[in-house]
Short mmCIF file of the C-alpha atoms (twelve columns), coordinates in Angstrom:
data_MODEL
# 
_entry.id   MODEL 
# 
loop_
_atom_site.group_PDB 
_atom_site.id 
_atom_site.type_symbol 
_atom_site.label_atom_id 
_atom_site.label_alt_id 
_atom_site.label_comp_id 
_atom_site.label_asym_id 
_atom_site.label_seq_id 
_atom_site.Cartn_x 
_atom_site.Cartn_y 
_atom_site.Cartn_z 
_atom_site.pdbx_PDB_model_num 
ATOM 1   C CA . UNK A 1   -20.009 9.477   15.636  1 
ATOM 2   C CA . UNK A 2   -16.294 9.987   15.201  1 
ATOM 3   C CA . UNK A 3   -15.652 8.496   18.241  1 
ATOM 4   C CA . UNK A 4   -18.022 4.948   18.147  1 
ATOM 5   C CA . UNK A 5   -15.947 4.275   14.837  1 
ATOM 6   C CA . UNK A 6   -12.636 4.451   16.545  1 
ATOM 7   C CA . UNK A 7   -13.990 2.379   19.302  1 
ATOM 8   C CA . UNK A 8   -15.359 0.007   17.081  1 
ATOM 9   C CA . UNK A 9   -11.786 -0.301  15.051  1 
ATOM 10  C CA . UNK A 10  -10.290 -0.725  18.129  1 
ATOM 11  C CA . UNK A 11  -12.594 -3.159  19.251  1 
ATOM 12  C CA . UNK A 12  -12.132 -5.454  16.162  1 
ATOM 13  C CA . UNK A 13  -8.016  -4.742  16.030  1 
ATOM 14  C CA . UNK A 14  -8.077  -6.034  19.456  1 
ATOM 15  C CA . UNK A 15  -10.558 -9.003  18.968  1 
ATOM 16  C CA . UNK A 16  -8.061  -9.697  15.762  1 
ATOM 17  C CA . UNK A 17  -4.887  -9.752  18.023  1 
ATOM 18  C CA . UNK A 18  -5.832  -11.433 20.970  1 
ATOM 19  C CA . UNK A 19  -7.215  -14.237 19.145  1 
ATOM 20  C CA . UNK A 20  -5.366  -17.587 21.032  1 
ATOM 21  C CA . UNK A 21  -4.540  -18.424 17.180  1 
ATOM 22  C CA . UNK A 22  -3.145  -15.711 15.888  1 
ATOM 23  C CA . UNK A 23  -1.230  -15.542 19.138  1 
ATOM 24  C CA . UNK A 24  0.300   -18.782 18.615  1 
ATOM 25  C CA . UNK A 25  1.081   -17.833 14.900  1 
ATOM 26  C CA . UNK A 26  2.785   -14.750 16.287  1 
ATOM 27  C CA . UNK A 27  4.801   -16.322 18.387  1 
ATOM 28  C CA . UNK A 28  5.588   -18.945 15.485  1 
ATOM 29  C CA . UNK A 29  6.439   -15.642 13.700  1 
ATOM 30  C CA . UNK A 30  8.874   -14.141 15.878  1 
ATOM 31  C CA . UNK A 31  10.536  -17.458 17.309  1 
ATOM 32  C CA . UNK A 32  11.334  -17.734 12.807  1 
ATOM 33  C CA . UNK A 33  12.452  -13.796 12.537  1 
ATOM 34  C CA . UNK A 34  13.956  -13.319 16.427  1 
ATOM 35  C CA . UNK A 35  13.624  -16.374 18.748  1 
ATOM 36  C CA . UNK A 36  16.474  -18.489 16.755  1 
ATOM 37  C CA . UNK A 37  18.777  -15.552 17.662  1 
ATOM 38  C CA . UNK A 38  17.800  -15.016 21.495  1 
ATOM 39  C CA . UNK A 39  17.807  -19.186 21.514  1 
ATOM 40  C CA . UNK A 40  21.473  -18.972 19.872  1 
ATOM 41  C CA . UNK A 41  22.638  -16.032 22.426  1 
ATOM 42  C CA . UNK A 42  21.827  -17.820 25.537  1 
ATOM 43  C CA . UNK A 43  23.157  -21.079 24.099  1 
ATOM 44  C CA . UNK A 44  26.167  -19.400 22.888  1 
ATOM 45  C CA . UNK A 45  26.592  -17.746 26.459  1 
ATOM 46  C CA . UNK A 46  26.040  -20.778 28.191  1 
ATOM 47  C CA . UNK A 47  28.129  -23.472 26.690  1 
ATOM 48  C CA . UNK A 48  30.604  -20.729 25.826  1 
ATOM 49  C CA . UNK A 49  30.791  -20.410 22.122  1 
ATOM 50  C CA . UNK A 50  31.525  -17.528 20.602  1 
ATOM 51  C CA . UNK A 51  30.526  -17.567 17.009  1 
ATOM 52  C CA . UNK A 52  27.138  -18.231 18.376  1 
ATOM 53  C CA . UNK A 53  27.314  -15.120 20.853  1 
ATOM 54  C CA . UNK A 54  28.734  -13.015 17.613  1 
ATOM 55  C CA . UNK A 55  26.489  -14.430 15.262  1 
ATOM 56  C CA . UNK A 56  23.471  -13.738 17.668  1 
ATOM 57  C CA . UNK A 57  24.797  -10.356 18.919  1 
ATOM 58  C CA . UNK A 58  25.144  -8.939  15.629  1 
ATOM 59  C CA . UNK A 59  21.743  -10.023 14.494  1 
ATOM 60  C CA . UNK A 60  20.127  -8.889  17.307  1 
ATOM 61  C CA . UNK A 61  22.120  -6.028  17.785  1 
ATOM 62  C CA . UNK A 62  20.855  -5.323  13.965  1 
ATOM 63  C CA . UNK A 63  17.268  -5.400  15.172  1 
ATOM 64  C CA . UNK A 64  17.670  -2.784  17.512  1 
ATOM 65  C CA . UNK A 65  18.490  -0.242  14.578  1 
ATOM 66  C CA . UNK A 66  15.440  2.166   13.829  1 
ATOM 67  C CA . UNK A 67  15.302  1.116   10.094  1 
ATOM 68  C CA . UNK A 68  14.529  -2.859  10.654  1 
ATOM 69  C CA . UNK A 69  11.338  -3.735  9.204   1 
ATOM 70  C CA . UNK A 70  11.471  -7.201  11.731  1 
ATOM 71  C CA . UNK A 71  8.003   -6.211  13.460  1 
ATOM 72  C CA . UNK A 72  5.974   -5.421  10.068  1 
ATOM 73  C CA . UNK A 73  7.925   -8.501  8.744   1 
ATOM 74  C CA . UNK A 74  7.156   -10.675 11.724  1 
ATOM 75  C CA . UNK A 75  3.223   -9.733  11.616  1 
ATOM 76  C CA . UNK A 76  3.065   -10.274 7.523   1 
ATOM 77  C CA . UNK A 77  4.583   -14.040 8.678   1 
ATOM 78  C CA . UNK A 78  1.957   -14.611 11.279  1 
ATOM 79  C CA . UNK A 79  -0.975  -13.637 8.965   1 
ATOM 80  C CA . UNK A 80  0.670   -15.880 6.674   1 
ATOM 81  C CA . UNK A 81  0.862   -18.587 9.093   1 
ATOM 82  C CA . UNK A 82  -3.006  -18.154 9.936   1 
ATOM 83  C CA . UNK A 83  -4.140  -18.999 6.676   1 
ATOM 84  C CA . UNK A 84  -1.650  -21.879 6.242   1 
ATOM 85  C CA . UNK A 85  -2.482  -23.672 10.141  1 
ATOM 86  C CA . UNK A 86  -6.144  -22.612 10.347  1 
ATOM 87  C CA . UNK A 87  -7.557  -22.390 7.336   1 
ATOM 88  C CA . UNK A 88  -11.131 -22.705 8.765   1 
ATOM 89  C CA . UNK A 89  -10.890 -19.921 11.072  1 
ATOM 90  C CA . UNK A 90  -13.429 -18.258 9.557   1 
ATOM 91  C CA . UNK A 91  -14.251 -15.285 12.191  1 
ATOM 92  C CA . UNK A 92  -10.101 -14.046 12.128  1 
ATOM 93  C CA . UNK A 93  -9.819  -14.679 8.007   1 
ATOM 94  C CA . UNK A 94  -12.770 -12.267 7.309   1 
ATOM 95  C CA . UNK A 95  -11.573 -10.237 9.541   1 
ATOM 96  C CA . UNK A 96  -8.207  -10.867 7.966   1 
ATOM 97  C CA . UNK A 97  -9.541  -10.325 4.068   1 
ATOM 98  C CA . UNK A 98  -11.469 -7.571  4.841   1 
ATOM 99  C CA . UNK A 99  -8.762  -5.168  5.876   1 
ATOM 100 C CA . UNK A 100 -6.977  -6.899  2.873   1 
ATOM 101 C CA . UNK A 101 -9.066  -5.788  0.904   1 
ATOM 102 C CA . UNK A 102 -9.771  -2.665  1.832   1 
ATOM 103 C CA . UNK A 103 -5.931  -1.924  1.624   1 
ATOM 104 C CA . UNK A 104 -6.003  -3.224  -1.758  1 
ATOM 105 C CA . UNK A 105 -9.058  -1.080  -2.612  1 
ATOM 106 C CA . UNK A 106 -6.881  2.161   -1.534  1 
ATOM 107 C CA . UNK A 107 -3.961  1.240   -2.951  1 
ATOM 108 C CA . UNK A 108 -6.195  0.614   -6.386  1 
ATOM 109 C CA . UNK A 109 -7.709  3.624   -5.905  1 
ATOM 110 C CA . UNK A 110 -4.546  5.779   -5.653  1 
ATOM 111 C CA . UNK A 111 -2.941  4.240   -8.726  1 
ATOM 112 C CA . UNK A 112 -6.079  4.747   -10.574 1 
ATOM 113 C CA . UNK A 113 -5.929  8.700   -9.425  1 
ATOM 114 C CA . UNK A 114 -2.224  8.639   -10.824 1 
ATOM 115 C CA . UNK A 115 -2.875  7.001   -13.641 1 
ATOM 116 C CA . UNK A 116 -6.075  9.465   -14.902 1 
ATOM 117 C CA . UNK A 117 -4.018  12.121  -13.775 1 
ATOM 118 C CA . UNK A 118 -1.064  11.434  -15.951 1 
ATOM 119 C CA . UNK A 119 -3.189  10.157  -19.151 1 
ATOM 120 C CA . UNK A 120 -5.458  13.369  -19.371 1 
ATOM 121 C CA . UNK A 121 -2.814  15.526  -19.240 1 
ATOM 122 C CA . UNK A 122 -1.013  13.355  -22.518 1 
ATOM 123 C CA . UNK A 123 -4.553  12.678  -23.780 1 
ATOM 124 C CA . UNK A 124 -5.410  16.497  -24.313 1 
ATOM 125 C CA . UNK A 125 -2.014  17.630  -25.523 1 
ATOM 126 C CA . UNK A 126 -1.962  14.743  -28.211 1 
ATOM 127 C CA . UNK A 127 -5.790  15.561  -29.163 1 
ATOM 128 C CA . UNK A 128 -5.332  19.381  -29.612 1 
ATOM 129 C CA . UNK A 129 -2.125  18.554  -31.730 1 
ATOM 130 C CA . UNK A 130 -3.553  16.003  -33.995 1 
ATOM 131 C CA . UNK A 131 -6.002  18.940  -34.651 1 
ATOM 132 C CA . UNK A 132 -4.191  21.567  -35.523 1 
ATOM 133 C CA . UNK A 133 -3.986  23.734  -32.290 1 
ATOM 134 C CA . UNK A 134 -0.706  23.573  -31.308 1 
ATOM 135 C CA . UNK A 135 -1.092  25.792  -27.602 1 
ATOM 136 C CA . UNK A 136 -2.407  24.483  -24.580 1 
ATOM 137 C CA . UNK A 137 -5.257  26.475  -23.462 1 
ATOM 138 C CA . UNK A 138 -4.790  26.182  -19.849 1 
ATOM 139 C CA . UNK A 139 -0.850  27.130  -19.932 1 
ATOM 140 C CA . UNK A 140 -1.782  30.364  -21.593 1 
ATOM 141 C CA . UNK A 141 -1.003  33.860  -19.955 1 
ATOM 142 C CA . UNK A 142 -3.838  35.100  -21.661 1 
ATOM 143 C CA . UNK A 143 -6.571  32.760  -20.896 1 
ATOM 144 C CA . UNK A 144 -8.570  35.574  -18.717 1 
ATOM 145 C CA . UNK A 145 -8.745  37.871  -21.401 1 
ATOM 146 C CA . UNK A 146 -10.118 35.221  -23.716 1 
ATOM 147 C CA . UNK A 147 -7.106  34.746  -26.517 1 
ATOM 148 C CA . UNK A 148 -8.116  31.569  -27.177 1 
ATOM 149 C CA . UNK A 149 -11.740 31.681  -27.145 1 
ATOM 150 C CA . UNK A 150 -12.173 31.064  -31.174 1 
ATOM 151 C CA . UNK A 151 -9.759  27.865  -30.745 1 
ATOM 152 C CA . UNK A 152 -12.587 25.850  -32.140 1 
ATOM 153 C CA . UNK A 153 -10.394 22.268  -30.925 1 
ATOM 154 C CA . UNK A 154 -10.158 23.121  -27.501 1 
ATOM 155 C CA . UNK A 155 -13.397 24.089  -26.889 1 
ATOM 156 C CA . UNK A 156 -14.840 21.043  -28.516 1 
ATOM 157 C CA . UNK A 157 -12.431 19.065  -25.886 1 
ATOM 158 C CA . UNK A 158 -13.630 21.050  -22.727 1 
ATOM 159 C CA . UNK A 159 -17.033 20.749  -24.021 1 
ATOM 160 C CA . UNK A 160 -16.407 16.969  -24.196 1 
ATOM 161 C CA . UNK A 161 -17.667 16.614  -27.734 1 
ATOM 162 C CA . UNK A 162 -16.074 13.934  -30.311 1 
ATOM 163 C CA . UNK A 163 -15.870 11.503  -27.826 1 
ATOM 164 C CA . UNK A 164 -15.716 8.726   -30.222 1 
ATOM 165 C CA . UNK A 165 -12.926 10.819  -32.305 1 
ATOM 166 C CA . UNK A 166 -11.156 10.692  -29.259 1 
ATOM 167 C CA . UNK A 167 -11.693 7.283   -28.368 1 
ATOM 168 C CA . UNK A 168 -10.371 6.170   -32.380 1 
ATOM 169 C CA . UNK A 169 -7.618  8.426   -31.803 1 
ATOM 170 C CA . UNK A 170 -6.132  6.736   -28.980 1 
# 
C-alpha cells in the first residue's frame, strides 16, 4: 500500500513537471533568477568587458554557495508565472492548488497544535488562581500520593466542569 502511494506521488510530481507549460515557465524562471547572469558572462567574455565578467562572476559565483535559496526561489517564480500566462490550465492549477493547499492545511494545523498547547497551559494556571488554588496540580512532587486530591478547583477543571465559568472568565 505504502508503495502504490509513493508511485502515485511520483507519478503526479512528474506529470506536474514535465508539463510543456510549466517547462516554459521554468525556463522563464531561471532565465529572470540565473540566465541574465550566464547571458552577461559570455557577453562580458566575448566583447571583453570586465564589469560584466565581475558583475556576472560574482553573482554566479554567489549561486554556487550551499545557502542560496535560487532553486526554491526559481520554482516559487515559475508557479507564479503559471497562473499569470495560463490561467486556464486547469489540469496543472489543481494540481498546483491542491498541494497548496494541503501545505497550507499542515502549516494550519501545526500553528493550531502550538497555539492549544500554549493557551491550556495559561488557561489552567489563570483558572485555578482566580479560584483560590494557588499550586499546579500536575507540577506537584506529591501528586502520586494524592496531596491534592481535596483541591476541589482542580478537580472540577480535570473533570471539565464550569465550562461556561471558564468560557466568562476568559
Amino acid at each position: 500500500m505504502r508503495n502504490e502511494d509513493f508511485r502515485n506521488k511520483l507519478k503526479k510530481a512528474w506529470q506536474f513537471i514535465a508539463n510543456p507549460r510549466f517547462l516554459l515557465c521554468f525556463g522563464l524562471a531561471w532565465i529572470i533568477t540565473n540566465g541574465w547572469a550566464y547571458i552577461m558572462l559570455g557577453c562580458g567574455i566575448f566583447f571583453d568587458i570586465t564589469w560584466m565578467t565581475a558583475v556576472a562572476g560574482t553573482y554566479l559565483a554567489a549561486l554556487w554557495l550551499p545557502f542560496t535559496p535560487e532553486k526554491i526561489i526559481t520554482i516559487i517564480i515559475s508557479m507564479y508565472l503559471l497562473k499569470w500566462i495560463f490561467p486556464k490550465d486547469e489540469k496543472t492549477l489543481g494540481v498546483l492548488n491542491d498541494l497548496i493547499g494541503k501545505f497550507k492545511a499542515k502549516r494550519r494545523e501545526r500553528k493550531q497544535k502550538r497555539r492549544i498547547k500554549a493557551m491550556s497551559k495559561k488557561d489552567t494556571e489563570k483558572w485555578l488562581l482566580a479560584r483560590g488554588c494557588f499550586v499546579d496540580c500536575r507540577k506537584c512532587e506529591d501528586r502520586k500520593k494524592g496531596c491534592h486530591k481535596d483541591c476541589k478547583f482542580y478537580q472540577s477543571y480535570m473533570k471539565g466542569a464550569d465550562n461556561e465559568q471558564r468560557e466568562a472568565d476568559n
